[in-house]
C-alpha positions in Angstrom: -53.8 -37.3 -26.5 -50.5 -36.1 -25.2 -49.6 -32.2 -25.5 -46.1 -33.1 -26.9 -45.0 -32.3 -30.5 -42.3 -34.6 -31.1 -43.1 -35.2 -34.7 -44.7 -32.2 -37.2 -45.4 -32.7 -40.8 -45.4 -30.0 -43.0 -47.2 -29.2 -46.4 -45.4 -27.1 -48.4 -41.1 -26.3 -48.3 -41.5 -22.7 -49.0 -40.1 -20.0 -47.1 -42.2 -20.0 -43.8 -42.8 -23.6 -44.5 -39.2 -24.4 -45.2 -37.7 -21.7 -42.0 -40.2 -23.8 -39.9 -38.6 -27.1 -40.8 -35.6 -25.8 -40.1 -35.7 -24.8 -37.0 -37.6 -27.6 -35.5 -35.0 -29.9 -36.7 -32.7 -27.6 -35.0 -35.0 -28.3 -31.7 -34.9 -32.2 -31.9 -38.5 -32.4 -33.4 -38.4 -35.1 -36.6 -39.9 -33.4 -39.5 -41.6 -35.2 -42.2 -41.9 -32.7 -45.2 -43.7 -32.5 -48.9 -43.8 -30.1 -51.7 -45.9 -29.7 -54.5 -42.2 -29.9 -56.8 -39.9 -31.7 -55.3 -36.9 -29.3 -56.3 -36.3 -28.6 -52.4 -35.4 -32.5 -51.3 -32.0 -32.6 -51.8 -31.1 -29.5 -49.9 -34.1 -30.4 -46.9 -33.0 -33.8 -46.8 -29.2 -32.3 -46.2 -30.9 -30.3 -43.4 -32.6 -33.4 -41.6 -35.9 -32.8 -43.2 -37.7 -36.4 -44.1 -39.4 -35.9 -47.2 -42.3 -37.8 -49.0 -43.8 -38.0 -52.4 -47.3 -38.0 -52.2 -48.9 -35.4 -49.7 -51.5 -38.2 -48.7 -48.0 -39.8 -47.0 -48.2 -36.8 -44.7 -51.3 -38.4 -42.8 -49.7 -41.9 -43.3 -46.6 -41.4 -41.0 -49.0 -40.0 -38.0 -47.5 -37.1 -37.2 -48.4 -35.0 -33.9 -49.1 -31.9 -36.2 -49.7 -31.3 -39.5 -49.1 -27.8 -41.1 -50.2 -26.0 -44.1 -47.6 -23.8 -45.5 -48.9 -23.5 -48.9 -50.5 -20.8 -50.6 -53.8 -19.8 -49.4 -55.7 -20.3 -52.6 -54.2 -23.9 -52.4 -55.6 -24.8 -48.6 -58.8 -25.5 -50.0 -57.8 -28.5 -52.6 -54.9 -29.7 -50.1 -57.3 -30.2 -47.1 -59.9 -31.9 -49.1 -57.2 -34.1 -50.3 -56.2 -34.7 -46.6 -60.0 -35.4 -45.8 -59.6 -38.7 -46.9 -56.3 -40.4 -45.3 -57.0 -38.4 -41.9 -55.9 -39.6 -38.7 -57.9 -37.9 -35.7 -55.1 -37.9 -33.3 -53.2 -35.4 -35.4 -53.7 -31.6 -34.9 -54.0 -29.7 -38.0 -52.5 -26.3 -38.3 -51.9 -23.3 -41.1 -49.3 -20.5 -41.5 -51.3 -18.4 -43.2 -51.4 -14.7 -43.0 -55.5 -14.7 -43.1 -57.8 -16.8 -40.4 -61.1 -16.9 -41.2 -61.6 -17.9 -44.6 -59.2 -20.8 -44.2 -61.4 -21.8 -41.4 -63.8 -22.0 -43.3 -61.8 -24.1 -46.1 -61.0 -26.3 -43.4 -64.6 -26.8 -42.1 -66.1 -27.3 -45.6 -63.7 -30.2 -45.9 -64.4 -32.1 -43.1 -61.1 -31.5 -41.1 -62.8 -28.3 -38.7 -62.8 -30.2 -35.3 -58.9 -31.0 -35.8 -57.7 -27.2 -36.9 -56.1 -25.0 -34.8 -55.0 -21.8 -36.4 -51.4 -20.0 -36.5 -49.7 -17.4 -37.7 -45.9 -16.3 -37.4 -45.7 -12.8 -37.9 -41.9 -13.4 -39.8 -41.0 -13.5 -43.7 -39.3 -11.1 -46.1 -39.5 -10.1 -49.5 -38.0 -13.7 -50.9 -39.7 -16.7 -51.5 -38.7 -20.3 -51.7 -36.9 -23.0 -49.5 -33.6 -22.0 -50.6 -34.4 -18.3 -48.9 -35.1 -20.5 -45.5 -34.0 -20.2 -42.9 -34.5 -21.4 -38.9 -33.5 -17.8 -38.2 -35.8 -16.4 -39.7 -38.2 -17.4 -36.7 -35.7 -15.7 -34.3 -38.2 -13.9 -31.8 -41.0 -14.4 -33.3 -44.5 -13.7 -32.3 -47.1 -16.5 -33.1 -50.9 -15.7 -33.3 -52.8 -18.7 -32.5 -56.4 -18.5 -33.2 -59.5 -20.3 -32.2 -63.3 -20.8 -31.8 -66.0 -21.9 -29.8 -65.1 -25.7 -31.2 -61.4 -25.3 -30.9 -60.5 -29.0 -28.5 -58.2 -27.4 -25.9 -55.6 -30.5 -26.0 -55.2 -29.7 -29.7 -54.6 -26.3 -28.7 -52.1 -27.2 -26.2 -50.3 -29.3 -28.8 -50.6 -26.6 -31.3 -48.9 -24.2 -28.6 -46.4 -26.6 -27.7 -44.6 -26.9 -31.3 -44.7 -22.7 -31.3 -43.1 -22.1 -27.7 -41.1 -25.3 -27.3 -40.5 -26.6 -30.6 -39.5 -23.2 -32.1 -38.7 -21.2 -28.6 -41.3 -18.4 -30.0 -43.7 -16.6 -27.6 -47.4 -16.7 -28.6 -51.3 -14.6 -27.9 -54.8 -16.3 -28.8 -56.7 -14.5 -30.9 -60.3 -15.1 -32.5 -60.2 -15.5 -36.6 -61.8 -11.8 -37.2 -59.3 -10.1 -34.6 -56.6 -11.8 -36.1 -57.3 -10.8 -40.1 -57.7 -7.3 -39.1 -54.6 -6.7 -37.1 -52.8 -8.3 -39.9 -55.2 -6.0 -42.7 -53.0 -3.4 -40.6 -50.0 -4.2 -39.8 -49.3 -6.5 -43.3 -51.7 -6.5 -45.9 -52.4 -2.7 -46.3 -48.5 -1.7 -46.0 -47.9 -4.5 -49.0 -50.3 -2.3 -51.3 -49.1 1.0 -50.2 -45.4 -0.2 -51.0 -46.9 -1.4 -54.1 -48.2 1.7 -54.7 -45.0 3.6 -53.9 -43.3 1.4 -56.5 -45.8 1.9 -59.1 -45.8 5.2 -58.8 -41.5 5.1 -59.3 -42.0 3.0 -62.1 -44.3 5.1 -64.0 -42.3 8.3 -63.3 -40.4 10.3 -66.0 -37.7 10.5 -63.1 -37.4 7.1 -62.7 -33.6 6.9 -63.3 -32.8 9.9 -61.5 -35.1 9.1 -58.7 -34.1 5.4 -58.3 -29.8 6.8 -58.1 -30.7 8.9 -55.3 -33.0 6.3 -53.3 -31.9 5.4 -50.2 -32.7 3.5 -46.7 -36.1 5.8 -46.6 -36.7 4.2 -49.8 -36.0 1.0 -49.6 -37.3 0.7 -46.1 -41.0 1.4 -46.9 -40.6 -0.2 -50.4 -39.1 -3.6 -49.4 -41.8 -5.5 -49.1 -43.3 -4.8 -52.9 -40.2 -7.0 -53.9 -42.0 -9.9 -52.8 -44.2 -12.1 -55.6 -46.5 -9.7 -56.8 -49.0 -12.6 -57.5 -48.5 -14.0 -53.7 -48.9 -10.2 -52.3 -52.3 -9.8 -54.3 -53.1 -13.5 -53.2 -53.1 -12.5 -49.1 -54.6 -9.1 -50.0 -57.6 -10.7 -51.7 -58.1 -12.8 -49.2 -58.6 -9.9 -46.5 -60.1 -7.4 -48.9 -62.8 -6.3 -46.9 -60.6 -5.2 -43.7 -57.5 -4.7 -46.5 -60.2 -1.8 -48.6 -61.1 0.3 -45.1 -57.9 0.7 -44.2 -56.9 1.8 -47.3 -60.4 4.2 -48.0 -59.2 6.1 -44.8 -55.2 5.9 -45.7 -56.3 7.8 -48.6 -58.5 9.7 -46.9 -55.9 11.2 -44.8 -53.4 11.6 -47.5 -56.1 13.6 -49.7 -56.4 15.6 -46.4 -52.4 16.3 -46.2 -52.5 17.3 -49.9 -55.3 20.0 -49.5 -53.7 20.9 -46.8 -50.1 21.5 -48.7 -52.2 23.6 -51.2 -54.4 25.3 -49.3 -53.8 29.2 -49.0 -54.9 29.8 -45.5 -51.9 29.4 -43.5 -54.0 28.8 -40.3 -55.7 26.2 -41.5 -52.9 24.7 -42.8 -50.7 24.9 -40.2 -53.7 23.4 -38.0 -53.9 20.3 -40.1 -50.2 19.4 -41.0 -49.3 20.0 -37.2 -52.7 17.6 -36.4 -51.4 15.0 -39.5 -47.4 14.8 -37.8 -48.1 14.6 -34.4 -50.8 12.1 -34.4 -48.5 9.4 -34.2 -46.3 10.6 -31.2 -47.5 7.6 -29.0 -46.5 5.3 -31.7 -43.3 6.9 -31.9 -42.2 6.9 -28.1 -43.2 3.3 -28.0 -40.8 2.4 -31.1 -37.8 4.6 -29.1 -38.3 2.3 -26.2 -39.2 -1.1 -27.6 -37.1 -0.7 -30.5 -38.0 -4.2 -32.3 -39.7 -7.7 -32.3 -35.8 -9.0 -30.4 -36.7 -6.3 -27.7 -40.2 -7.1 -26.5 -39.4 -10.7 -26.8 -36.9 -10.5 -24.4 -38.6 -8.2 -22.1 -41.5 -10.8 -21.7 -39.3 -13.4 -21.0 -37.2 -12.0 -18.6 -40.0 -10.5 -16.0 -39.1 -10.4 -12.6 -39.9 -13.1 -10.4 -41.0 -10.7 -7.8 -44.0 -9.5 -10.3 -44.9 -13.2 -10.8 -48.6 -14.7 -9.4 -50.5 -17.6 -10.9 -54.4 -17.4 -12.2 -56.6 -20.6 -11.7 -59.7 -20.0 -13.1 -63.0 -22.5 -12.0 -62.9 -24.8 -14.7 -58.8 -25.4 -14.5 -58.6 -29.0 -13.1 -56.5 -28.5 -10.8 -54.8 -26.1 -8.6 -51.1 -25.4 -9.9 -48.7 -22.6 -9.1 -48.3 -20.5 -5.5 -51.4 -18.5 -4.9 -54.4 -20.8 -5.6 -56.7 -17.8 -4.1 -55.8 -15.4 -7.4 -58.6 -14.4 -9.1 -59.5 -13.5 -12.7 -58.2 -10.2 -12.6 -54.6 -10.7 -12.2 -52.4 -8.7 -14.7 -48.8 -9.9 -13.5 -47.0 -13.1 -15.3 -49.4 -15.7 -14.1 -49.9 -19.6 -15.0 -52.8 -21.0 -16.4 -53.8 -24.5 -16.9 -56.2 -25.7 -19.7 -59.1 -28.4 -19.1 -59.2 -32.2 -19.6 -61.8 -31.6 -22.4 -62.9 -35.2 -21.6 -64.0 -34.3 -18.6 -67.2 -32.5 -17.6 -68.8 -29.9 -20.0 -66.3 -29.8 -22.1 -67.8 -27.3 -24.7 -68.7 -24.5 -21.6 -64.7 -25.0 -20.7 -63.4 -24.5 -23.9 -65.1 -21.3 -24.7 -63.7 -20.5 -20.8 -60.6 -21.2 -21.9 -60.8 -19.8 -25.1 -62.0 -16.0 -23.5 -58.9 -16.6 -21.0 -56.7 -16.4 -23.6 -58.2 -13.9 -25.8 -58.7 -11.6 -22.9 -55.1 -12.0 -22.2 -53.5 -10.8 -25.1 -56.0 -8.0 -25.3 -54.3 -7.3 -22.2 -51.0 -6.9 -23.7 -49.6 -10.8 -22.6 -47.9 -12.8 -24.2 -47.7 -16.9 -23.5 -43.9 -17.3 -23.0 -44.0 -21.3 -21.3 -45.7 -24.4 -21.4 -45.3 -27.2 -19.4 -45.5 -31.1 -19.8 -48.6 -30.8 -18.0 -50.3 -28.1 -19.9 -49.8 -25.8 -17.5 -48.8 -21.8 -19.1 -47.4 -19.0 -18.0 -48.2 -15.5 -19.4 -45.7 -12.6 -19.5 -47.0 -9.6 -17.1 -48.7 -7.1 -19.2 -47.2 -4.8 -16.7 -43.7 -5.8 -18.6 -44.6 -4.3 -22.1 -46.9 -1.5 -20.9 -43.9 -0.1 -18.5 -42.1 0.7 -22.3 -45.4 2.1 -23.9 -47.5 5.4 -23.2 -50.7 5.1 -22.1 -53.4 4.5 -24.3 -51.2 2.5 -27.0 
């Protein structure tokens, strides 16, 4: 199997599914394309997209990927579906916001050993192919994620439509990492902007309020535009991490609003000075990496001077400039993944698999990938110089 994408089918001509399209086209990667309606043809076709009737067609014209950009609730049904026509030398992938239970879809239907997961962290509060666009991938950051089955050529292939195909940067990340970052970061801000907007909706101010709104507003509202039904789709499907990070939000805010009441002035100057300053480190990391653009470009531009290469044991060969570096190198460093046809191959993919994982716990991001399968990992020295300690 070679690690080249040069072909990529994609279910589903939504937005992500529709923006990916779009910019692998841009890239030179053909792009075979279906949709559940087939409303977004004309326009995709315009765009260079090939598109196809039946989704079973998808498996048909052997692509090197295939990825799942439908709805989550969907993934199940679609993959069973695929089951049947599947080729084994095509990697299957997803785009969903939530890991582990579509890894479990994709086990129960028979396609496990060919999944790789992925996840672009990109979007906005519009929905449909006509909201595409490749832009919308513009410095994006992909989570990958695996498991102990995870074959590490898929992988590569997988990673090779991510950094070459769409010219993103990339970490590796186990399912249950992965869903709560994203319980953080995505899922639990969607129901607190919901919330916000509820609680505007229900108000007897709501005209007044709504004239004066402005960028604080619409800022921390913006993203309870989106489909309410999709938005409660990708929270269900992370409730458990989505419902503790919401007990403790509410925790806190409880906290702040005893606090405004509370008559002691000590004790409430104690906890509203405690409440505002508690994310300072956040804050002086935001003045200095100021968005996703910013750190992207950081990480791809490190020094040469800070650059070494890692080989660990079960690499297959040596590659790079300093074949005696050992596991514990921190600076931008190459790192090539195993023939899994040769030797143990399940003891070097879970090597592999903790090389990677340990890396972007380290702050790294996978900015290259060679023919060969050979990667090289920004220096976590690159994005930690910007941040405080402890962040």
């Amino acid at each position: 199997m070679g690690l080249k994408t040069s072909h990529v089918a994609i279910a589903g001509l939504g937005l992500i599914g529709g923006s990916l399209a779009l910019r692998l086209v841009r890239s030179g990667v053909k792009v075979t394309a279906w949709n559940h309606r087939e409303y977004p043809y004309e326009n995709a076709r315009k765009n260079g997209i090939e598109c196809v009737k039946n989704l079973e067609d998808l498996t048909a014209c052997r692509p090197d990927a295939l990825v799942l950009c439908t709805p989550l609730k969907a993934i199940a049904q679609i993959a069973s579906r695929l089951e049947k026509t599947w080729d084994e030398n095509i990697v299957l992938m997803d785009v969903g916001s939530v890991k582990k239970q579509v890894r479990e879809d994709i086990k129960k239907a028979g396609l496990g050993e060919f999944y790789v997961g992925a996840h672009p962290m990109a979007g906005s509060e519009h929905s449909g192919f006509g909201s595409a666009s490749y832009s919308l991938l513009d410095s994006a950051l992909w989570a990958i994620t695996v498991d102990e089955t995870t074959d590490a050529n898929r992988f590569c292939k997988a990673a090779d439509m991510i950094i070459n195909g769409c010219g993103n940067q990339a970490i590796v990340l186990d399912d249950d990492a992965h869903d709560r970052a994203a319980a953080m970061i995505s899922h639990m801000p969607h129901a607190v902007a919901t919330a916000m907007a509820n609680t505007l909706a229900q108000s007897e101010d709501l005209n007044i309020a709504n004239a004066l709104s402005a960028g604080s507003w619409r800022d921390m509202t913006r993203v309870s535009l989106t489909d309410p039904q999709r938005t409660r789709a990708m929270i269900e499907e992370n409730s458990q991490n989505v419902a503790k990070l919401l007990r403790g939000m509410a925790s806190s805010l409880a906290g702040c609003a005893d606090a405004l009441e509370c008559s002691d002035a000590a004790e409430k100057n104690a906890f509203l000075c405690e409440f505002f300053a508690s994310a300072d480190k956040y804050r002086d990391w935001k003045k200095k990496i100021a968005n996703s653009a910013a750190a992207y470009e950081i990480c791809r531009n490190t020094e040469e001077k800070n650059k070494r290469t890692i080989i660990p044991d079960v690499f297959s060969r040596p590659v790079g400039k300093q074949s005696d570096c050992n596991h514990s190198c921190q600076s931008d460093r190459e790192a090539q993944i195993p023939d899994s046809q040769t030797g143990d191959a399940r003891d070097q993919n879970k090597h592999w698999q903790n090389i990677f994982i340990e890396s972007a716990l380290a702050g790294e991001r996978i900015i290259s990938l060679d023919e060969s399968g050979v990667f090289t990992v920004s220096d976590a020295a690159a994005l930690q110089s910007f941040a405080p300690e402890s962040v």
